[in-house]
Legacy VTK file of the C-alpha trace (Angstrom):
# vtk DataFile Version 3.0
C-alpha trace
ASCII
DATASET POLYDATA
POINTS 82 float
0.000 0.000 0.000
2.869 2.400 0.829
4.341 1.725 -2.449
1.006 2.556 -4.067
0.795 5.239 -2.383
4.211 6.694 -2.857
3.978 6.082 -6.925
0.867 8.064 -7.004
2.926 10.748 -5.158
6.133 11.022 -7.022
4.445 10.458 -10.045
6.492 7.628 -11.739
7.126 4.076 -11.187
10.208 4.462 -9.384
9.517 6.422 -5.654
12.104 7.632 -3.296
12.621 4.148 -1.033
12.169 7.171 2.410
8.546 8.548 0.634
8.073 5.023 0.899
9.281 4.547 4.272
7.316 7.716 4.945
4.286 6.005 4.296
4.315 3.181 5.427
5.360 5.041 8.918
2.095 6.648 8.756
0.240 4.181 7.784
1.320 1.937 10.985
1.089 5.049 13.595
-2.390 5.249 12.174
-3.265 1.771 12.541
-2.034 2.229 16.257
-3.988 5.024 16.752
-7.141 3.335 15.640
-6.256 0.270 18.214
-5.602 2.379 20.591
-8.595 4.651 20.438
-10.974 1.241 20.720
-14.667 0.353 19.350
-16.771 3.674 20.196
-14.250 5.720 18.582
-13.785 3.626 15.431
-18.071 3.829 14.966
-17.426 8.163 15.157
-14.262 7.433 12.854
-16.347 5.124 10.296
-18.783 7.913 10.451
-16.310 10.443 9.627
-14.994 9.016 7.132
-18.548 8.656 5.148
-19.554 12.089 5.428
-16.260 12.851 3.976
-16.422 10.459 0.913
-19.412 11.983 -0.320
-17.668 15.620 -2.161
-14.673 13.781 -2.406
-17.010 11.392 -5.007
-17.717 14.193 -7.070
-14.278 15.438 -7.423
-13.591 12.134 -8.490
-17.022 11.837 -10.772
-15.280 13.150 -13.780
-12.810 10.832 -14.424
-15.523 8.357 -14.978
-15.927 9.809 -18.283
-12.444 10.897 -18.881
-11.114 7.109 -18.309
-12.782 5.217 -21.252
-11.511 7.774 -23.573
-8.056 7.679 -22.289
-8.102 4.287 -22.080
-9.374 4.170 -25.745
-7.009 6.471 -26.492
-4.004 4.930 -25.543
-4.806 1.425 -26.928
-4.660 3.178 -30.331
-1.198 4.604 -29.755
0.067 1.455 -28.862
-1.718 -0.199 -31.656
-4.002 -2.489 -29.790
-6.905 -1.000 -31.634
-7.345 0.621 -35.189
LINES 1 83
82 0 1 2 3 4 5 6 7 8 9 10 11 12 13 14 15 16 17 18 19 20 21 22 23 24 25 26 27 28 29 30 31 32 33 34 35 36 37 38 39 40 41 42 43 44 45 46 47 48 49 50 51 52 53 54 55 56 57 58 59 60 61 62 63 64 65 66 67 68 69 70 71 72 73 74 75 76 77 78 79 80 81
């Protein structure tokens, strides 16, 4: 996941092995934090988290048009398609 993370970051296929490390850092202290903070808190968390998704949906709603034509678009560059 951290590497995931960090190639969406940097951009290219090839991340910086501490923006790695940086992530997957973060990634564990906030997997502590959520064990630490136990069940009631995770329920407000979960919560959170929903009523956060929702305008981050339709910043990401546009892509779902975008992606076919990329998608189409690229297979023809590399000759896939005619």
């Amino acid at each position: 996941m951290s590497y995931a993370i960090a190639v969406v970051g940097a951009g290219h296929d090839d991340p910086s092995p501490y923006i790695r490390a940086f992530w997957g850092i973060a990634m564990a202290i906030m997997a502590a934090v959520l064990l630490y903070m136990g069940a009631g808190q995770i329920s407000a968390l979960q919560q959170f988290i929903v009523i956060t998704a929702i305008p981050v949906s339709f910043i990401l709603l546009p892509s779902l048009w975008d992606g076919p034509k990329a998608a189409y678009a690229m297979a023809r560059e590399q000759g896939i398609i005619d």
